[in-house]
ROZA-133165 format. One record per atom (N, C-alpha, C, O): x, z, y. Coordinates in pm, whole numbers, plus 50000, padded with zeros to 5 digits. Each point is the difference from the previous one (the first is absolute). Layout:
XZY...
// end
This chain:
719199674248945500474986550030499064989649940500414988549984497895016149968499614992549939498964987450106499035004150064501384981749937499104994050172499224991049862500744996749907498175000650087499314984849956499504993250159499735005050110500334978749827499834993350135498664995949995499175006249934500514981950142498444996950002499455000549890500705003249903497894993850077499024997449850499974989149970499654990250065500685010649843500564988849860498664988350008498945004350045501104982549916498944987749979499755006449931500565010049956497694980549998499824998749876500735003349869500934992149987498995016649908500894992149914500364989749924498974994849957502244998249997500044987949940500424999649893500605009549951499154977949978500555000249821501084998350003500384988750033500585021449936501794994849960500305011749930499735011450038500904985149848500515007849890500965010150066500694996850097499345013349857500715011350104501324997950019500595001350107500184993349720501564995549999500124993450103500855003650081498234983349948500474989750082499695004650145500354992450090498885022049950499535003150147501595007950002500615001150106499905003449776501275010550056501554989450001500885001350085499164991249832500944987350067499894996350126500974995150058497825006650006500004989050112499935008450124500084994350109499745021849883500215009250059501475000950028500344997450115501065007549751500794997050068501104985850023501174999650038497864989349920500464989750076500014998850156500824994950076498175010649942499125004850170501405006950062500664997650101499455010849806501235013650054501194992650088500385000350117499984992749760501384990350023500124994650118500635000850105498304991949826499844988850124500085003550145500914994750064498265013349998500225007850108501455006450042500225004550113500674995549791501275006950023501294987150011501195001350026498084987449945501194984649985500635002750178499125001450086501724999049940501114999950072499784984150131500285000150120499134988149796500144992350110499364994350106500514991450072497525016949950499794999050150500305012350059499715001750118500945008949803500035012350103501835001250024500495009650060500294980049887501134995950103499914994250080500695003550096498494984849921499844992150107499225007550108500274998950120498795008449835499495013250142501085010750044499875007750096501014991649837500655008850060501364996350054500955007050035498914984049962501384989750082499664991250060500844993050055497845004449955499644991050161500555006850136500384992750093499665020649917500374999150146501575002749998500544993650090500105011649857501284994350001500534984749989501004997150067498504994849869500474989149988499434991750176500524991150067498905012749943499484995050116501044999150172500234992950097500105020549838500905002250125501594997749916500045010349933500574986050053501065002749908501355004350067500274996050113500485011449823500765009050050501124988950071499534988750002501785012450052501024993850062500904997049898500674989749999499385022249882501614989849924499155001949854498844996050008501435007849903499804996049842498595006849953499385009550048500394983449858498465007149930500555000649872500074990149927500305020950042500385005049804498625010549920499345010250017500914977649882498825006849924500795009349845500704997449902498875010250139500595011949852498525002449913498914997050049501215007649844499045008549894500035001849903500934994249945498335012949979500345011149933498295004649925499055003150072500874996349769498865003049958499314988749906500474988950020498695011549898499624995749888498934987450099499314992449932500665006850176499424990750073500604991350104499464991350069501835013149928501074993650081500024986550005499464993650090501185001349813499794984150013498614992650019499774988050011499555020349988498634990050004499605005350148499034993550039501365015550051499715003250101501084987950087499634993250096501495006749852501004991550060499284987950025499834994450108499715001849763499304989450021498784993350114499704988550033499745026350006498724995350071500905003750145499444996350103501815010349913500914998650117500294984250055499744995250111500834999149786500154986450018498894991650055499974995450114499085003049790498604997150046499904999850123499904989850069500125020149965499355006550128501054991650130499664992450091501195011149885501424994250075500104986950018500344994550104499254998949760499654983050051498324999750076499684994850107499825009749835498544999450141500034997950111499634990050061501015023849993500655000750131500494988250046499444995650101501564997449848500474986550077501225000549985500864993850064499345017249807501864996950037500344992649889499355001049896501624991750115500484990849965501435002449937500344992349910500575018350132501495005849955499055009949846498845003949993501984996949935499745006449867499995017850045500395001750115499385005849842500045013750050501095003449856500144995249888500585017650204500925004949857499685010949919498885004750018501644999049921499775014249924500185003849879500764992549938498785017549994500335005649892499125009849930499645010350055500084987149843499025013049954500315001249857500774992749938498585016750018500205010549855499035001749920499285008850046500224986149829498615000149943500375002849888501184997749977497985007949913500025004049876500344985249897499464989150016501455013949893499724988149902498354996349974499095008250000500814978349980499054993450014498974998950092498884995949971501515008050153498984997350099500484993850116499695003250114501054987949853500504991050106499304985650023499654992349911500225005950226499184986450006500814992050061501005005750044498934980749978500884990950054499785002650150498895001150052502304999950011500325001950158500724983250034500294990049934499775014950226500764983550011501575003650074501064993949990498645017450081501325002950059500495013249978501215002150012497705010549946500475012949973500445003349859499264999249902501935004350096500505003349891499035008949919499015004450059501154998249836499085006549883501365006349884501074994349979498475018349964501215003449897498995009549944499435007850076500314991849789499495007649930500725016049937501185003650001498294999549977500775015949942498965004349959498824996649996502235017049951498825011349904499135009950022499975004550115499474999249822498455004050055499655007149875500484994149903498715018650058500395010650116501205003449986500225004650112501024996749813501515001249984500414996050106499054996350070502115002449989500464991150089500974997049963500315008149913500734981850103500744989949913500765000850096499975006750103501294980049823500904998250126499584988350092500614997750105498454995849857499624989350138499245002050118499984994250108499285017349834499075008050115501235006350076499655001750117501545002249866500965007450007501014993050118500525006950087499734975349902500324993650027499474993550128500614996650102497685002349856499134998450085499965005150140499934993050101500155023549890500295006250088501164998750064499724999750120501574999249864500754997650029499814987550120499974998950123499964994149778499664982850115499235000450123500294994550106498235015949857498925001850100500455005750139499864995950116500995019849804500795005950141501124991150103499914999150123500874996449814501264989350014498994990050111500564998150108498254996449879499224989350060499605009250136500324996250112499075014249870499735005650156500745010850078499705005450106501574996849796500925010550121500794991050096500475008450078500044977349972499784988350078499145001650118500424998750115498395004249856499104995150128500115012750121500505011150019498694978950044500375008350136498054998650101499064992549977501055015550098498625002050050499004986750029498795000750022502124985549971499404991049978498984994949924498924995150033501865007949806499284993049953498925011149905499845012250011499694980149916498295004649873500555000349941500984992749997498615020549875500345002349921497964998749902499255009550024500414983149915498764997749931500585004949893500884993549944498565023049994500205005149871498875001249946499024999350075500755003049772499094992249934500005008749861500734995749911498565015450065499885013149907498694998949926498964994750039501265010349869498825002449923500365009349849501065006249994498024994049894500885008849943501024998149874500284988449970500115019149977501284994649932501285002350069501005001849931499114998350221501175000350083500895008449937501004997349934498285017650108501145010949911500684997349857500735008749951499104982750002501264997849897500534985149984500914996149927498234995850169500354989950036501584999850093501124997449955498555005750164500835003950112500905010249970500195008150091500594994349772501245013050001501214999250011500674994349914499805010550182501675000950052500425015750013499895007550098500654995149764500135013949979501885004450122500984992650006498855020150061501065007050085501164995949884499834998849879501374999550200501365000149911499655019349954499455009150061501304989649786500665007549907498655001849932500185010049930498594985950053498494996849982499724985949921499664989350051500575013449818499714981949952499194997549941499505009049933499944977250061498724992449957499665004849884498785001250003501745003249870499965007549887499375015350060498945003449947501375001750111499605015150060498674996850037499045006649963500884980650131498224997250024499175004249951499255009750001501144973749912499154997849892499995007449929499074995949930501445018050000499665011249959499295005950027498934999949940501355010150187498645005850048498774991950008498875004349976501584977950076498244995749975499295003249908498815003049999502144996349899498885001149876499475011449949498905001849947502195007550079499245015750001498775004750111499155008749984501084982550131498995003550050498344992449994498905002750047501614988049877498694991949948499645005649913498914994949971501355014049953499325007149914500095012550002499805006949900500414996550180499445016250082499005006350015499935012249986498604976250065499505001750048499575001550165498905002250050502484995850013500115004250144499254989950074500364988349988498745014350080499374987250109501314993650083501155004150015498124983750032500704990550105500725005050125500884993050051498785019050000500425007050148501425009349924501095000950057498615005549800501165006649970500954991449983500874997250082498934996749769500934984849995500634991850129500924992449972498855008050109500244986450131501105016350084501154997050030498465015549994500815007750009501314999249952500974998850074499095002049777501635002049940500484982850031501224999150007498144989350011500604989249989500195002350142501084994450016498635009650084500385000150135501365003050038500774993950074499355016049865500845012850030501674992149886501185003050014498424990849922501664994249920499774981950036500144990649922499545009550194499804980550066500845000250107500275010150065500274975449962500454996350140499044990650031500254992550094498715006349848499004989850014498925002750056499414991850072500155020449903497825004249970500295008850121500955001550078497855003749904499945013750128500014994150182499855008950085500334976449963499914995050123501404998250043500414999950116500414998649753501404992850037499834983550013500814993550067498235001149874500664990550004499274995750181500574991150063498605013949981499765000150174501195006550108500134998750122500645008449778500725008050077501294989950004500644999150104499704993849789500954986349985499494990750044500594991049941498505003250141499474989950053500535004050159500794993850072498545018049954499645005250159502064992150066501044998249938498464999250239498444997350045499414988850008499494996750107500464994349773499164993449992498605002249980499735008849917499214984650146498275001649969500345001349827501104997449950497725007049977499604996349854498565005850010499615009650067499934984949875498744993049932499775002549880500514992849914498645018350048499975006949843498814993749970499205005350078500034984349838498854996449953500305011249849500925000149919497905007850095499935008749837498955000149938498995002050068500864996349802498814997749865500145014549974501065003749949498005005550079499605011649962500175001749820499494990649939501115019349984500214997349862499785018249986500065004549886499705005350227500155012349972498645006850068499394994250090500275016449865499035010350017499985001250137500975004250062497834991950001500095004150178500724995550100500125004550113500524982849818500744991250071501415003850034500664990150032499955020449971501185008250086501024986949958500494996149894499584998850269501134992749963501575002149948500884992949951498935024250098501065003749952500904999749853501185002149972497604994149950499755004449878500124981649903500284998649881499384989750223499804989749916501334992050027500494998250111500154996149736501294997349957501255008650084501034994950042498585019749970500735008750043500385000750130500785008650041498534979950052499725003550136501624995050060500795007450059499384980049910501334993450058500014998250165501124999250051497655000150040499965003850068499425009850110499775001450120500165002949791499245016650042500575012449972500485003049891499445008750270501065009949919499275014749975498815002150024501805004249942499045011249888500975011350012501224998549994498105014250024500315014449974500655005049893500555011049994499404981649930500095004249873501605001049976500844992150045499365017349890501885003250011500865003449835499534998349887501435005150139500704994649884499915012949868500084998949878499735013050211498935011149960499024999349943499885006749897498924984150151498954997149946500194989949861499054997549926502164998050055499874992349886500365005349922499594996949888501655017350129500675007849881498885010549937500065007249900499014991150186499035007849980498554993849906499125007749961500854982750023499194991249932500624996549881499324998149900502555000150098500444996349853499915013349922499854999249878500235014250188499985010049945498455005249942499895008149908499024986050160498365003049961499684993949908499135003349920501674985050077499434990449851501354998949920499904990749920501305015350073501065005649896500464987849946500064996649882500364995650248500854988349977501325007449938500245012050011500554978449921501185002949983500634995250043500234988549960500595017850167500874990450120501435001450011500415011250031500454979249948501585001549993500385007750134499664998450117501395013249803500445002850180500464999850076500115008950084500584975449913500164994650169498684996250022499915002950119498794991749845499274998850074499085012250088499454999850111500695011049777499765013450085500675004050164499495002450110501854996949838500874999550091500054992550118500485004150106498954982949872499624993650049498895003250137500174998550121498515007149791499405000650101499755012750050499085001650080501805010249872500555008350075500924999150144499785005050111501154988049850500494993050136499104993150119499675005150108500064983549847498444990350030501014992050161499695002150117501414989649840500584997650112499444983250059500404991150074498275012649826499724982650060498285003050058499364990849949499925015650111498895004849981498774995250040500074996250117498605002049823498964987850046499995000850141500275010850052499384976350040499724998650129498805010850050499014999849926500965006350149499425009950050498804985350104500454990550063498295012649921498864999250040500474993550178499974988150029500385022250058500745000350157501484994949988500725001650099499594995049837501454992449978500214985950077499624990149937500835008450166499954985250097500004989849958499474990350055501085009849846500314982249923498404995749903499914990049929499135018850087498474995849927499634999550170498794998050008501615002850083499104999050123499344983950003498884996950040502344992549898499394985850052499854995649815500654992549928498425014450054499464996549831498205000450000499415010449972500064980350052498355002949999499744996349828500444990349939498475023549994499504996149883498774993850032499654999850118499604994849787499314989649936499155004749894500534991949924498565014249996499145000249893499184988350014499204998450092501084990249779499174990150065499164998349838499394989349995500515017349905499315003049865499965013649963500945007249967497664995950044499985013149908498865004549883498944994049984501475016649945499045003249916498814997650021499174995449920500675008250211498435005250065499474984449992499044995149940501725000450125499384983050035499414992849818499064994149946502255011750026499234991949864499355008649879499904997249881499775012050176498455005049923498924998450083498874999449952501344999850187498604995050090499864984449950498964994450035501874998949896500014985249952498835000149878498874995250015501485009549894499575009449877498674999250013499174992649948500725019150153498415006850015499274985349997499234996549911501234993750229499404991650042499174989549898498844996150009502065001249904499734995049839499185007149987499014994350046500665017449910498855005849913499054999450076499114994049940500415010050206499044999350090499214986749957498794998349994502244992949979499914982350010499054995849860499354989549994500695021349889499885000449907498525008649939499124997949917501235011650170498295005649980500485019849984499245009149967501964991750063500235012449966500545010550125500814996350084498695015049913500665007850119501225004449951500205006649898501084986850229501245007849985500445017050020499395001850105500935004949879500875015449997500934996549994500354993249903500645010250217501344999550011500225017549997499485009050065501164990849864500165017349974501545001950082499985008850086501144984949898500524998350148501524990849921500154995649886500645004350217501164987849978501145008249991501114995050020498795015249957501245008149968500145009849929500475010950033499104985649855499845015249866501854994449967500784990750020499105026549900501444998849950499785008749903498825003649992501995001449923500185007149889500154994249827500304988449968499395024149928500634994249903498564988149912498845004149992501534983249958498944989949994498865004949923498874996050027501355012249882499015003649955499175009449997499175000249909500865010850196499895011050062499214993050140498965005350039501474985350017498954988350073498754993549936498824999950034501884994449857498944993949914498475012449980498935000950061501615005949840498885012050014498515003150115498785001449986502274998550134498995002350124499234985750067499374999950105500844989649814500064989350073498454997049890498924995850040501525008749793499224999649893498705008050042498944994949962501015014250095499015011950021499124995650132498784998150003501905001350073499514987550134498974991149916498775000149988502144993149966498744989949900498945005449965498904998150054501365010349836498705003449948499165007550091498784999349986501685007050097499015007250095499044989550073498805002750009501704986150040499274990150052498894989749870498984993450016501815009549867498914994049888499405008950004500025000650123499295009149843499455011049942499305010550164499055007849997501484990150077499255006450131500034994950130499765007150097500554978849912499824994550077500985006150164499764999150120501085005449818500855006050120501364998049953500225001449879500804995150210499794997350126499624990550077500064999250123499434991549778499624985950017499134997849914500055006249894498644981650138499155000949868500094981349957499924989550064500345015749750500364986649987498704987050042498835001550035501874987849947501184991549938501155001550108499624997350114501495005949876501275004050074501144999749999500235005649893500574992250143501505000650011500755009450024499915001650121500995007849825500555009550061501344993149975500444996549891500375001750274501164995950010501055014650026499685011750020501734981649970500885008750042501464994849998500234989949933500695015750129501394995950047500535010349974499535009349934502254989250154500445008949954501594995749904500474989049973500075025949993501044997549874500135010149896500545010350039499144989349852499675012349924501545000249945500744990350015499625020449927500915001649899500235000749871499025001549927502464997550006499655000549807501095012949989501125001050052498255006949875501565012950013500134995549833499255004649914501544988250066500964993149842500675016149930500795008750040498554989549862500105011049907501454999449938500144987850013500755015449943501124996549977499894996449838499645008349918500644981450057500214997649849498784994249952499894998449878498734996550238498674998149989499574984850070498864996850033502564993649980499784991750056499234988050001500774990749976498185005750037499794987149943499854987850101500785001050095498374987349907499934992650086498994999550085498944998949939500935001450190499035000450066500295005150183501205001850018498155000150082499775000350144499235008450024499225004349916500834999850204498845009450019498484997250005499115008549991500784982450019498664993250062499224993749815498814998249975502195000449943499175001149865499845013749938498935004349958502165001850038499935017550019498755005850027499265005849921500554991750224498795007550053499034991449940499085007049957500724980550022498604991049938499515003249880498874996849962502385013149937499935004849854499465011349986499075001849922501415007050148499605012450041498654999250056499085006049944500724987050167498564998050036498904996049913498945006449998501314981549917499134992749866500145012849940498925005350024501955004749898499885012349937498965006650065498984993649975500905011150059499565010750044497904991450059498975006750014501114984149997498474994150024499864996449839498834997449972502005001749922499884997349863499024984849985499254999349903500774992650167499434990849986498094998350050499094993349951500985015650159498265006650036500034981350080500804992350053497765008249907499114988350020500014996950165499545009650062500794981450007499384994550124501195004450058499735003150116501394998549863501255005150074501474996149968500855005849932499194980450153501544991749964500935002950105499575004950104501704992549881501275006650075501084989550035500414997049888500114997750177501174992650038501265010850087499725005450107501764996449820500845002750099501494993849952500675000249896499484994050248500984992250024501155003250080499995010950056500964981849957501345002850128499454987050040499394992149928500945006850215499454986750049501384991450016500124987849997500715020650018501204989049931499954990349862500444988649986498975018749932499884988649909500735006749867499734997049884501185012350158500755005949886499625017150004500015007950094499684993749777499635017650019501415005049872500264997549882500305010350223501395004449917500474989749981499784990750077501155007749797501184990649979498904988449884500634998549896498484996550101499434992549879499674991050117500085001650122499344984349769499074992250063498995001450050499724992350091499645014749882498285001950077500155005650147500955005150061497704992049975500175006150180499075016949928500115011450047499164984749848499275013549981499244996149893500384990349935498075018750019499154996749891498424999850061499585003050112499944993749806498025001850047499635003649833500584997149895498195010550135499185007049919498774998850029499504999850113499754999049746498834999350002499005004949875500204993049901498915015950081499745006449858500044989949896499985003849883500064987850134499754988449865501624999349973500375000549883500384998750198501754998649956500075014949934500355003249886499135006250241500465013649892499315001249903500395010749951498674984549973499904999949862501004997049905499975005549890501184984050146500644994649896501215004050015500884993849939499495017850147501545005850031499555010949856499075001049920502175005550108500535010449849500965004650083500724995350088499015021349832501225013050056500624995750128501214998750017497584998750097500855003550164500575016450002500995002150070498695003849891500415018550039501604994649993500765000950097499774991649734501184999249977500694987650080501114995549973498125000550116500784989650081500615004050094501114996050036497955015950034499875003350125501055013649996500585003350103499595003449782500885009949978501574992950042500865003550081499064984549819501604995750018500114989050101500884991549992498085008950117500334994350094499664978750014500114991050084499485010749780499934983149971498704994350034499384994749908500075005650220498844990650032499894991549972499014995549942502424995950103499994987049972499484988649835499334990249968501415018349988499774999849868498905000649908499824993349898499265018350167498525000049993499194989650042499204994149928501075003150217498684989650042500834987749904499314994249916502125002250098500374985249898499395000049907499644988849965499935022749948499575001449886498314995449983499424996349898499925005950275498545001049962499724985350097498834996750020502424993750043499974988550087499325005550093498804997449994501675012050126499355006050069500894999450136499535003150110502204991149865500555000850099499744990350089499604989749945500495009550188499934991050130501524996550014500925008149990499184979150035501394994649997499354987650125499034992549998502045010050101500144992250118501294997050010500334994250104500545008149813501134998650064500175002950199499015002650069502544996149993500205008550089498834989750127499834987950016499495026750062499524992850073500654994550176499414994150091501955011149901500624998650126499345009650127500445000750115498495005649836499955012550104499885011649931499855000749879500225010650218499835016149895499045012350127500225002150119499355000349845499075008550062499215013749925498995006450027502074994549862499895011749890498874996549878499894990049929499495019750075499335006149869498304990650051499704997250116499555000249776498624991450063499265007449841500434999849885498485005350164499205003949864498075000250054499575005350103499924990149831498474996750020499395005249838500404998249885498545008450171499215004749889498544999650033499465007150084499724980149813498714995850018499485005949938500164999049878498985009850175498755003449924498464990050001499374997450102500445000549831498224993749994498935010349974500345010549945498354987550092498855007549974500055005749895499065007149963
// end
């Protein structure tokens, strides 16, 4: 999966910290939500349906996508307010003028996300083949968007969420068991619309895009069965109450099946993805004097077990000029994992995780700095979006082995002023990591 793009300018003078800030500023930026709503709702708006246009969403980019809905909607020429409703993580709400906004919890899910849903479904089981349904995903949904089956409660969730956040289990297993105990995820909430049109605009936040897979695929339906989830709490030794066993032994509520009629009048949308914004990335460094390596937009696994191969990559290109010969960039995407040691907790995300592990293991070697970020802005539950490294910072860190054992990245780079803090950036497009090598 390894592509580099054209040959890099000249090279130019910029301190590497400030070439890997502005790399994934590049990232972001390419992933902002509001000319690629307005491309993707010009031709609907153009023709506009006969009775109502409802806007729903759902995801850590929601309200700010709402926002460029509106936008877009006054362009056009309309003049009536558009309605709607959407679901965004605490603190990432932007001012709307007519679509409702309600914050909730993230990654937990709370009772307003809880509520949320409620309202969202209630708004499009009403319509009728008339009217639009403009839905509006990105990631965060899956615990944004939770409306757990009666005898199934929000406490039971948010339990397993958290066991499964520290499992280790990737995004396709996880989005499985939340499927399988929802009246929400899995292409219900298309299946509670139908037959009205809807209109899925989606911010790619998962490995290879599977829409199935991003904020649990509210309108998209999936194979995946209630089997497949008892079978995933049992691989990673959840501890599951047993009515919820029971539960999905029975399985009397079961995800929308793929050929299921009510997704017939549901068109998806990918209108941000990984890929786009590491081809953003590259473009910067080309711009800069350096050849990009995109090694590819969908690694997964455990962060520092990534880090490693990502470290060795490096040096192979310092030291032998393969697979790329410096001055260079090796980019990458993706969502790695943290498998949380029990009793080993400390503070930190995956994306400083893997940056610790990575700085370990290069021990501070000359001509080789590192940036990895969430392009959301938040990596795990802390302030930072992620950290950057550079041998002159790793000179002044102390006992990473013991950071990285108990899990505390965070804590490390705070310690060496190494963290990147953007606060939330209103889009998500996963994991963003760049590693410069120089001559």
């Amino acid at each position: 999966m390894l592509s580099t793009l054209s040959t890099a300018l000249p090279h130019k003078t910029m301190s590497s910290a400030n070439l890997l800030q502005d790399l994934f500023h590049a990232a972001v930026a390419a992933a902002m939500p509001q000319a690629q709503v307005a491309r993707a709702l010009e031709p609907y708006l153009k023709k506009r349906p006969i009775g109502r246009i409802v806007v729903v969403g759902i995801g850590k980019s929601a309200a700010a996508m709402a926002s460029a809905v509106e936008d877009t909607w006054a362009k056009a020429g309309n003049s009536d307010p558009i309605e709607g409703l959407v679901i965004t993580r605490y603190g990432h709400t932007v001012p709307t003028q007519s679509i409702e906004v309600i914050e909730a919890g993230h990654p937990v899910p709370d009772e307003n996300g809880m509520r949320g849903a409620q309202q969202i479904l209630r708004r499009v089981e009403p319509l009728t083949a008339d009217d639009l349904v403009i839905c509006l995903i990105s990631g965060g949904g899956s615990a944004l968007f939770t409306l757990p089956p009666e005898g199934i409660s929000l406490a039971d969730l948010a339990d397993i969420n958290r066991q499964l956040l520290a499992s280790g289990a990737d995004i396709v297993a996880m989005n499985t068991v939340r499927k399988s105990l929802s009246c929400s995820s899995g292409g219900r909430l298309s299946a509670a619309a139908y037959p009205a049109q809807v209109v899925s605009l989606i911010i790619s936040d998962v490995a290879g895009d599977n829409l199935s897979a991003i904020a649990s695929g509210p309108t998209v339906g999936d194979r995946a069965t209630a089997a497949d989830a008892l079978e995933i709490l049992d691989r990673y030794q959840l501890t599951i109450p047993h009515h919820i066993r029971d539960y999905l032994t029975r399985n009397p509520n079961p995800v929308i099946s793929p050929d299921d009629q009510r997704l017939s009048t549901t068109v998806n949308h990918l209108i941000a993805t990984p890929q786009q914004s590491l081809e953003a990335a590259a473009a910067v460094a080309i711009a800069n004097g350096y050849t990009p390596l995109i090694l590819s937009d969908a690694i997964e696994g455990e962060a520092r077990d990534v880090a490693l191969v990502h470290g060795a990559i490096a040096r192979q290109a310092k030291r032998h000029q393969q697979p790329v010969a410096p001055p260079c960039v090796i980019l990458s995407g993706g969502e790695t994992t943290v498998t949380v040691k029990q009793n080993f907790v400390g503070k930190g995300g995956r994306n400083s995780e893997f940056l610790l592990a990575l700085a370990s293991y290069l021990n501070g070697e000359a001509g080789i700095t590192a940036i990895a970020c969430d392009t959301d802005g938040i990596d795990g539950s802390e302030d930072n979006a992620g950290a950057l490294i550079t041998p002159e910072l790793w000179q002044t860190g102390h006992n990473a082995q013991t950071y990285l054992h108990t899990h505390d990245s965070y804590s490390f780079f705070e310690s060496i002023g190494a963290l990147v803090v953007t606060g939330p950036t209103l889009t998500n497009v996963n994991d963003f990591r760049a590693i410069v090598v120089e001559n």
